[in-house]
VONUFI-326045 format. One line per 5 residues: number of its first residue (from 0); their letters; for each residue y negated, z, x of C-alpha. Coordinates in nm, 3 decimals, padded with zeros to 5 digits. Example, Ala and Ser with C-alpha at 12.3 -4.5 7.8 and 13.67 -1.06 7.14 Angstrom:
// VONUFI-326045
0	AS	00.450:00.780:01.230 | 00.106:00.714:01.367
// end
This chain:
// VONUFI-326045
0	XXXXX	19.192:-03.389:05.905 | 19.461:-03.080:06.031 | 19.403:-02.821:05.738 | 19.556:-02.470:05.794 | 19.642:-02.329:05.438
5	XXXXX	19.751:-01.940:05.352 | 19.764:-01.710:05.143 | 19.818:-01.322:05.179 | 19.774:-01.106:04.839 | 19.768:-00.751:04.775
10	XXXXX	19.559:-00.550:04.572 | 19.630:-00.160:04.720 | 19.583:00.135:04.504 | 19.476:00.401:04.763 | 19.555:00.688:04.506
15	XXXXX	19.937:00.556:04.531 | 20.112:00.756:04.731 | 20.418:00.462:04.742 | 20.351:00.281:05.017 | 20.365:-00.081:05.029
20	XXXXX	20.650:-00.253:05.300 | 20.727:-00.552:05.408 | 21.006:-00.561:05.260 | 20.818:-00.614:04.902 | 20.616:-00.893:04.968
25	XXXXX	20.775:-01.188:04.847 | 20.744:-01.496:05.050 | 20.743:-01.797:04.861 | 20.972:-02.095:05.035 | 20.934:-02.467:04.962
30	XXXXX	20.634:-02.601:04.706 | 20.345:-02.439:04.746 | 20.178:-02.639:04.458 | 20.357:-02.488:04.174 | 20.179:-02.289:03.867
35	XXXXX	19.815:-02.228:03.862 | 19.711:-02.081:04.187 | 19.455:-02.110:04.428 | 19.684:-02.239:04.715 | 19.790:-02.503:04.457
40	XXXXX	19.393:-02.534:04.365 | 19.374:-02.619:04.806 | 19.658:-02.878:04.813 | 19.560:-03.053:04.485 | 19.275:-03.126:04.572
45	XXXXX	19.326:-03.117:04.986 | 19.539:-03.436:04.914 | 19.308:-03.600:04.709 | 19.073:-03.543:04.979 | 19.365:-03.695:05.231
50	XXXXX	19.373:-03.349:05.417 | 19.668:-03.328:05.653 | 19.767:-02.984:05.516 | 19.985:-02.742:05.724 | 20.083:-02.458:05.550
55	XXXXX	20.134:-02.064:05.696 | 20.255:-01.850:05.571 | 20.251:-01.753:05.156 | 20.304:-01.360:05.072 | 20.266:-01.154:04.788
60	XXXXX	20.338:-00.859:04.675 | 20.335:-00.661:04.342 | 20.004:-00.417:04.386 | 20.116:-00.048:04.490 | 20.021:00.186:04.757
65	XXXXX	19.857:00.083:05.112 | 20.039:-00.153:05.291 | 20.235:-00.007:05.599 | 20.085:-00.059:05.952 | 20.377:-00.271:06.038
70	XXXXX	20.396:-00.531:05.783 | 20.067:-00.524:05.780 | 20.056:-00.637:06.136 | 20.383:-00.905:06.050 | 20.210:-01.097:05.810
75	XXXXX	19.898:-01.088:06.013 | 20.107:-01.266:06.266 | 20.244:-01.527:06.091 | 19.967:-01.620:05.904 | 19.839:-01.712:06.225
80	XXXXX	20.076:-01.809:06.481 | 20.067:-02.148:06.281 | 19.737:-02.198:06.314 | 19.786:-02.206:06.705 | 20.034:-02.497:06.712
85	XXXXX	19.870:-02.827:06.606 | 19.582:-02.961:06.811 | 19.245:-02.973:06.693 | 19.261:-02.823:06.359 | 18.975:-02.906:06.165
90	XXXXX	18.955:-02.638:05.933 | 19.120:-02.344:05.711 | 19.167:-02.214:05.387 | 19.248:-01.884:05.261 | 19.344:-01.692:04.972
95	XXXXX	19.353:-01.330:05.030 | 19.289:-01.082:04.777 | 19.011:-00.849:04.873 | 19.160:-00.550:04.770 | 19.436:-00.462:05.071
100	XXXXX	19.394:-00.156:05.217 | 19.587:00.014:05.497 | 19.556:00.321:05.686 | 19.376:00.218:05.979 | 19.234:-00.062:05.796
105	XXXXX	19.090:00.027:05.497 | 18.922:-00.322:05.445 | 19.203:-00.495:05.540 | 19.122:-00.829:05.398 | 18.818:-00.828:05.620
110	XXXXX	19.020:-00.701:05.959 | 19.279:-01.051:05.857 | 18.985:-01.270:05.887 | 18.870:-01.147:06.174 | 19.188:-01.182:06.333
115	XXXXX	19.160:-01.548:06.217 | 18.844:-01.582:06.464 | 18.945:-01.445:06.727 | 19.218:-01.652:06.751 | 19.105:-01.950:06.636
120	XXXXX	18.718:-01.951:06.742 | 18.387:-01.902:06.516 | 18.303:-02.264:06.530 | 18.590:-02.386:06.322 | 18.542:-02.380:05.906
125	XXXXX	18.677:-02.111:05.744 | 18.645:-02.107:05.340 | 18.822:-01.813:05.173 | 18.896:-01.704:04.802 | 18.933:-01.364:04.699
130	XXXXX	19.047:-01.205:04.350 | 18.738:-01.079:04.122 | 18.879:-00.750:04.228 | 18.775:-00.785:04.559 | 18.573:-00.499:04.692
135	XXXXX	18.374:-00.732:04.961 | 18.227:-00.596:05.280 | 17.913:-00.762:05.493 | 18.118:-00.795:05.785 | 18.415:-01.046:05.586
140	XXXXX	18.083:-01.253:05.450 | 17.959:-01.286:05.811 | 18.263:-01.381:05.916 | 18.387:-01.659:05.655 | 18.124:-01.995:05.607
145	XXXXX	18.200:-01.977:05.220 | 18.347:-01.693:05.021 | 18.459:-01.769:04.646 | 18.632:-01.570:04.368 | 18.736:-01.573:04.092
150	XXXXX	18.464:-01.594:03.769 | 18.695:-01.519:03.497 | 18.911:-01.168:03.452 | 19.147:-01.248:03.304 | 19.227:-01.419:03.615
155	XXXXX	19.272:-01.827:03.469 | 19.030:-02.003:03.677 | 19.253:-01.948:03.979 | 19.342:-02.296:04.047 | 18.983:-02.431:03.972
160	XXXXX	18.851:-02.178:04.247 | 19.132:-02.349:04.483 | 18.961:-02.668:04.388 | 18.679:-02.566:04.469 | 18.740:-02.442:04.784
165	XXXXX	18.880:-02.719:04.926 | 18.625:-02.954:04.822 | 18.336:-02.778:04.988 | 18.551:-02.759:05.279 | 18.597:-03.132:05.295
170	XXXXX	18.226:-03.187:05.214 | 18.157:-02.967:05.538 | 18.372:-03.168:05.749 | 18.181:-03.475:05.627 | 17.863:-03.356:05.723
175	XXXXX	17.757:-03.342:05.347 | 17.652:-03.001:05.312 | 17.592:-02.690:05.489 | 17.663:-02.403:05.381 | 17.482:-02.063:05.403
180	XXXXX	17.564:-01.763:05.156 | 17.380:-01.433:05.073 | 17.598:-01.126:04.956 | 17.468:-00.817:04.713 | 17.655:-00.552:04.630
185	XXXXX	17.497:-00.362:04.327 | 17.537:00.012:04.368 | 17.709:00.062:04.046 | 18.083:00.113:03.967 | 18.195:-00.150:03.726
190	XXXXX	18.430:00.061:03.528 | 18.788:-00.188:03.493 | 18.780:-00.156:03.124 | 18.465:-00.324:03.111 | 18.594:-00.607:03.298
195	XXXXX	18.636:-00.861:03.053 | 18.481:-01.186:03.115 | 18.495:-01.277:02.804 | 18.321:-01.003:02.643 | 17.994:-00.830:02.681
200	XXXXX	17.806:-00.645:02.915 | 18.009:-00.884:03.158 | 18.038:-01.234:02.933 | 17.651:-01.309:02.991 | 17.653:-01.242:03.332
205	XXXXX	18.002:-01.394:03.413 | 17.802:-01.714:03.202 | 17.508:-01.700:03.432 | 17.697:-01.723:03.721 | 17.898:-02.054:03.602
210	XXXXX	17.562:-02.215:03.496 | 17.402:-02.156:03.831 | 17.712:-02.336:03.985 | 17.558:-02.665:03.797 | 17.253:-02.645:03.946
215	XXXXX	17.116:-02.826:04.263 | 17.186:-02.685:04.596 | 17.441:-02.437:04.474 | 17.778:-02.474:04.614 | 17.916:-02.170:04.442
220	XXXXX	17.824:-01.842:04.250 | 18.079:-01.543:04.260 | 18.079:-01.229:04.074 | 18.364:-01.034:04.165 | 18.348:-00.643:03.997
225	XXXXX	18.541:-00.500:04.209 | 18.876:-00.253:04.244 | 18.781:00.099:04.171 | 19.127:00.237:04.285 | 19.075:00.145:04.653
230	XXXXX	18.879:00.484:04.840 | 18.681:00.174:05.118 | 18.330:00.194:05.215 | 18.244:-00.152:05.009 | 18.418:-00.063:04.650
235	XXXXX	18.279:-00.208:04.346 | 18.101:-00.532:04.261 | 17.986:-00.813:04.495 | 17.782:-01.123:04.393 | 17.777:-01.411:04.666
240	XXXXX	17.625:-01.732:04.629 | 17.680:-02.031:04.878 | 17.356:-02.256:04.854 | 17.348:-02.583:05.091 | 17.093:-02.556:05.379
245	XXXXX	16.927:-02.255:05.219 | 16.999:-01.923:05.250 | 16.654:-01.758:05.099 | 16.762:-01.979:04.755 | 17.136:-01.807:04.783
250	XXXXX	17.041:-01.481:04.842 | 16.746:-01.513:04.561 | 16.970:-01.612:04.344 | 17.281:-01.353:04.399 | 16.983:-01.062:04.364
255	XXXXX	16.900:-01.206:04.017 | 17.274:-01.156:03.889 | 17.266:-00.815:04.078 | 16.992:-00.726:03.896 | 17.150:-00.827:03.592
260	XXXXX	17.459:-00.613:03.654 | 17.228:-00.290:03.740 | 17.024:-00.366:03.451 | 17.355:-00.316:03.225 | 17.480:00.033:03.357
265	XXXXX	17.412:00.219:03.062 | 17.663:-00.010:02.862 | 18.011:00.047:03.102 | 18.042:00.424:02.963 | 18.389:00.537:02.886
270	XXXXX	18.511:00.580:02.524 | 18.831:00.553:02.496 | 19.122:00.766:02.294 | 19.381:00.992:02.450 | 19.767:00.889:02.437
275	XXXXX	19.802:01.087:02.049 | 19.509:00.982:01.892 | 19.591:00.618:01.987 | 19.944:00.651:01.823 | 19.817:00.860:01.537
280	XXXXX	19.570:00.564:01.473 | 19.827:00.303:01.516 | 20.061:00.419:01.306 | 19.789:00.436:01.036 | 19.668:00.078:01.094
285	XXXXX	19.734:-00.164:00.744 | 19.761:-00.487:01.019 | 20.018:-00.496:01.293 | 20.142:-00.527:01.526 | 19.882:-00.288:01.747
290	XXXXX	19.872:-00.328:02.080 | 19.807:-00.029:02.329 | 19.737:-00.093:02.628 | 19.837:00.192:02.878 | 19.514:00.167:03.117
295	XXXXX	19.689:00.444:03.320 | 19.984:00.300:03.362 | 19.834:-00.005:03.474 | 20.112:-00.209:03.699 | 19.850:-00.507:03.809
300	XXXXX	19.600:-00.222:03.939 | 19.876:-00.076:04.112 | 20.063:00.212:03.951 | 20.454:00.229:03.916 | 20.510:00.126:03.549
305	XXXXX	20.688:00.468:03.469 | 20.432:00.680:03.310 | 20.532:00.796:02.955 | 20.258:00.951:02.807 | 20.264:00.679:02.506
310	XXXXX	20.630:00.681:02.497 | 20.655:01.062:02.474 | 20.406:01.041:02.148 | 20.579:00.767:01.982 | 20.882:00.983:02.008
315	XXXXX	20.690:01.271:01.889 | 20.505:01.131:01.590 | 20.818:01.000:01.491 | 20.660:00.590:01.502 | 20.859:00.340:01.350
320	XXXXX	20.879:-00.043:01.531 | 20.807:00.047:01.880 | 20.801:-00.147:02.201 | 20.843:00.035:02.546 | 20.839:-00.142:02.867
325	XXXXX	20.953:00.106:03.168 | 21.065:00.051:03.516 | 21.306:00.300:03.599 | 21.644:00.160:03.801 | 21.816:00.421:03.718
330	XXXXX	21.814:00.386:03.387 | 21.899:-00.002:03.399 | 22.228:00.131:03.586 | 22.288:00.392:03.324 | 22.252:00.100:03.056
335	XXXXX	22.530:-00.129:03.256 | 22.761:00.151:03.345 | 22.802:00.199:02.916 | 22.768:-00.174:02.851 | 22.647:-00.355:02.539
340	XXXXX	22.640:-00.167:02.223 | 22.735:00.128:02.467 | 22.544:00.498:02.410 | 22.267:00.565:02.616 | 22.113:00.926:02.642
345	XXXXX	21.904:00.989:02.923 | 21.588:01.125:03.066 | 21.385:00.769:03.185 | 21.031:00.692:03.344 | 20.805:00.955:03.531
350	XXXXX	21.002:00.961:03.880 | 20.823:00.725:04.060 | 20.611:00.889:04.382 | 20.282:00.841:04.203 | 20.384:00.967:03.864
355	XXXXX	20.186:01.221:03.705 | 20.395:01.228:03.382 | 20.763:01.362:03.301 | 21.101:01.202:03.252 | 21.119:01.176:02.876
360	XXXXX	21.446:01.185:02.695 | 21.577:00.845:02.476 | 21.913:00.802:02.288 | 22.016:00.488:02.134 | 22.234:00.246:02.232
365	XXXXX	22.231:-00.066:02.483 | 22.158:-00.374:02.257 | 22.108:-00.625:02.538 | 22.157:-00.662:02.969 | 21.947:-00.934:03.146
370	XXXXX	21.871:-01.047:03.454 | 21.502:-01.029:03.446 | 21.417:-01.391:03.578 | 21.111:-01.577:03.313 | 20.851:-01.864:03.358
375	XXXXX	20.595:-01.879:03.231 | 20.420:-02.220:03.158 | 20.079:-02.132:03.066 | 19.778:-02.047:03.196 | 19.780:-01.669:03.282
380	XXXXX	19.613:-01.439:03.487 | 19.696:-01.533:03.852 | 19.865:-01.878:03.759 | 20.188:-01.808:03.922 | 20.499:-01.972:03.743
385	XXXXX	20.812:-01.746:03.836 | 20.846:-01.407:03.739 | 21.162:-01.186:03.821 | 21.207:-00.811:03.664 | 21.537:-00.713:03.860
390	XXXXX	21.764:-00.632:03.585 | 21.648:-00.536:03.264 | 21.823:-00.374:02.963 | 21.719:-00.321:02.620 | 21.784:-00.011:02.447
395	XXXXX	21.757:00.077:02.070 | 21.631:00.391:02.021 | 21.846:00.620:01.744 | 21.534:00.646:01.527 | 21.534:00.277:01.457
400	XXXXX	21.526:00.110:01.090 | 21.710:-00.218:01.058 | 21.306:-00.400:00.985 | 21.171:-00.148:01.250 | 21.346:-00.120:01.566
405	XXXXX	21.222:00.132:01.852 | 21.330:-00.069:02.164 | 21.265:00.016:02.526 | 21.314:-00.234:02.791 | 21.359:-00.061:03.113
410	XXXXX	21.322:-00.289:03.452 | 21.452:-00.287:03.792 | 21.124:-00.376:03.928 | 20.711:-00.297:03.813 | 20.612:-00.617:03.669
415	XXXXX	20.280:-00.703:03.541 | 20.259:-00.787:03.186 | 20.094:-01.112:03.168 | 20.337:-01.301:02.960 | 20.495:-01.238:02.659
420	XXXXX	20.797:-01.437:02.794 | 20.878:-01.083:02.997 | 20.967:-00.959:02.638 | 21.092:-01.296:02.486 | 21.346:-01.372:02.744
425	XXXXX	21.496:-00.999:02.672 | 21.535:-01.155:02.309 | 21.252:-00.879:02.200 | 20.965:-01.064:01.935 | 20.689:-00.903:01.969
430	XXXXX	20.502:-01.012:01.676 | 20.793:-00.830:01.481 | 20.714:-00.475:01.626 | 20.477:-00.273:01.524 | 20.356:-00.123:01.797
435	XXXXX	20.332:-00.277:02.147 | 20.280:-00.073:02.444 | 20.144:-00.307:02.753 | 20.101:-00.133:03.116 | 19.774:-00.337:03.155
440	XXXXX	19.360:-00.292:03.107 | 19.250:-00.665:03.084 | 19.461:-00.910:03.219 | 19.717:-00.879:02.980 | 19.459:-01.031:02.684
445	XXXXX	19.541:-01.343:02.693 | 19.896:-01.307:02.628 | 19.834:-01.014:02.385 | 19.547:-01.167:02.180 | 19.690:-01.449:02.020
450	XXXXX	19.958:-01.200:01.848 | 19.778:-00.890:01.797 | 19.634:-00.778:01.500 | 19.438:-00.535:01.735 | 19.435:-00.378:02.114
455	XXXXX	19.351:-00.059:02.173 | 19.325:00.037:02.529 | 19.415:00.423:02.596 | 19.334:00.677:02.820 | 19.609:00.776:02.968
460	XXXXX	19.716:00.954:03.326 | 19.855:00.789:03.607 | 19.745:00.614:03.943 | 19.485:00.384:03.741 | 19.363:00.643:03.550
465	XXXXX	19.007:00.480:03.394 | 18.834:00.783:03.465 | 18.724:00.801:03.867 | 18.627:01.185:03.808 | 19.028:01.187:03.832
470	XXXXX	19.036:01.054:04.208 | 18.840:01.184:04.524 | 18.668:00.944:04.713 | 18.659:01.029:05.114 | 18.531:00.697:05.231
475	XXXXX	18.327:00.512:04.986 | 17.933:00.458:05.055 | 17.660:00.734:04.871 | 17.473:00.656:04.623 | 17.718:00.471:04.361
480	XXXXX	17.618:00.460:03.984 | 17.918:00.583:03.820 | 18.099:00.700:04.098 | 17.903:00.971:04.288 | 17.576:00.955:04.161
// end
């Protein structure tokens, strides 16, 4: 059986103003099948199901602003000029992320899969897998025989959703099951900082929905909450379920988890402490080190990873043992041009397009230069493998104590911080600092948890602010809990 496999990933903060190029997508060359994906979910278990897998094309890119119209339109095309070569391909599997948005197509995901049909013809299987930040339209359901995503945030089921994926795909072709699906979109916003899988009001839902996956005539049960920084007509939660033969069972069933995520509204408020009464608190705490997690800042939900409102308190309450991370190029040049152990005295952070904070001034001296490259062997949010910063440099900041260094590690490129190895390979420990500040909401946890004495997320300005009273919405549809009503 001739399997077309591909992947295109973006999730595209509409409140960006940087727009996202070609250019920045990152095709990966050569083995596919490496870390914890969903594409290597499709081929582990596409060649124990003796698929003959042809692969696309495999692009991602670190989330931002929309994607531009023209690589937008590129990677459309060679995701599926593929497609058209072999002869009587027998089926196709996706991973896109749910969460693209361009200008003129604001559900971009969906306008990529229907690309796929017209070129390839609605008769041929299409099984997709989207991120649980998807923000899921009718017409991309309509369009795909099964949708999956993701069940757990953070994001470390990936390569078990591939799995999935491919095996109801080859069950299809076999003539074992046939799959109908039911989608409901609960008119709530899921606030992100509520999206924690692994925690309530979401835990007990997010359980639900993998016990319903063991029962008969359920294919698959997906609860994706949604990306509140995309302005599309379908933002916030979706709950599909793909039952065999029987779509009054899957859409029964995907109105009973609705129902359960309505029925927990009143528990997603916000509460959550400004930038100085976070550091105030921290630098109080008796157990360390704290971890603060700068939700505004938040490079996996697309911002730049130069805001400095933490950075500009630790500075002014005069903290002892901090950890910085900052992408700001020009300050990684600055750091080379003096060399190690060289003085470094410059304004960094808060240039970036989308910035809503200032350049804050740092003096210290360059302890370390890297090159930014890490892997990462575990299981973490997304299950990729390679990682690359640009180059880094590590600065100690003049207010440092010998037991308590201030260091800020300032990158060459926004990278998400899902793995402590981003710090370790810079030769930073950060179960030594005190205070760790991480450009994430929740999928930085399970790096972050096994070393923390305690996260605090903050709320703190910037292109993922938590708060959507911050943002105006132009496109999305009336009548959202949360959101405009």
């Amino acid at each position: 059986m001739k399997i077309a496999i591909g992947s295109i990933m973006h999730e595209s903060n509409s409140f960006n103003a940087e727009p996202t190029t070609l250019s920045d997508f990152r095709m990966r060359e050569g083995d596919w099948a490496t870390g914890n994906s969903e594409v290597a979910g499709f081929i582990e278990e596409g060649e124990r199901r003796g698929f003959d897998l042809i692969p696309t094309i495999y692009a991602a890119a670190v989330p931002k602003g929309p994607v531009t119209a023209d690589a937008f339109e590129e990677l459309t095309a060679r995701l599926i000029r593929p497609m058209r070569e072999p002869k009587a391909l027998d089926g196709i599997l996706l991973a896109l992320h749910g969460a693209m948005f361009t200008d003129e197509f604001p559900q971009a995901d969906e306008e990529i899969v229907r690309r796929v049909r017209a070129a390839m013809g609605p008769d041929i299987p299409l099984v997709v897998t989207h991120d649980f930040h998807a923000n899921i339209s009718p017409a991309l359901v309509e369009l795909t025989d099964v949708l999956i995503t993701y069940q757990q945030n953070p994001h470390i089921d990936t390569k078990q959703r591939g799995v999935l994926a491919a095996s109801i795909l080859s069950r299809m072709l076999a003539g074992e099951v046939r799959p109908r699906q039911a989608l409901v979109k609960p008119p709530v916003l899921w606030n992100i900082v509520h999206q924690n899988t692994s925690q309530e009001p979401l835990r007990s839902i997010t359980a639900a929905s993998i016990e319903l996956e063991r029962q008969p005539g359920i294919l698959a049960a997906s609860v994706a909450c949604g990306y509140q920084y995309g302005d599309v007509p379908y933002v916030g939660p979706s709950v599909i379920v793909v039952a065999d033969r029987d779509e009054a069972l899957a859409l029964r069933e995907a109105q009973r988890l609705s129902d359960m995520m309505w029925e927990k509204r009143g528990e997603i408020r916000l509460d959550l402490p400004d930038a100085a009464s976070a550091v105030a608190a921290a630098i109080r705490s008796e157990r360390f080190p704290v971890a603060l997690f700068d939700v505004g800042d938040n490079v996996g939900g697309g911002s730049a990873a130069d805001e400095t409102a933490l950075l500009a308190e630790l500075l002014r309450q005069q903290a002892k043992g901090w950890l910085v991370v900052l992408n700001d190029p020009a300050a990684v040049a600055s750091a080379k041009s003096a060399g190690i152990g060289g003085p470094f005295d410059m304004a960094v952070g808060g240039r970036s397009l989308s910035s809503v904070t200032k350049p804050v001034r740092v003096k210290g001296t360059v302890r370390s230069l890297h090159q930014g490259r890490f892997i990462e062997t575990g299981v973490r949010h997304g299950g990729h493998r390679y990682w690359d910063m640009g180059h880094c440099a590590v600065i100690e900041e003049e207010g440092s104590a010998r037991d308590d260094l201030n260091l800020l590690l300032v990158t060459s490129e926004p990278t998400s911080p899902f793995s402590l190895h981003q710090l370790i390979v810079c030769g930073i420990y950060p179960e030594r600092q005190k205070i760790l500040t991480v450009k994430g909401t929740v999928a930085p946890r399970a790096a972050y948890e096994p070393i923390a004495a305690k996260i605090q997320l903050v709320d703190t300005p910037g292109a993922t602010a938590v708060n959507p009273a911050r943002f105006v919405f132009h496109r999305a549809r009336p009548g959202i809990y949360g959101l405009n009503a």
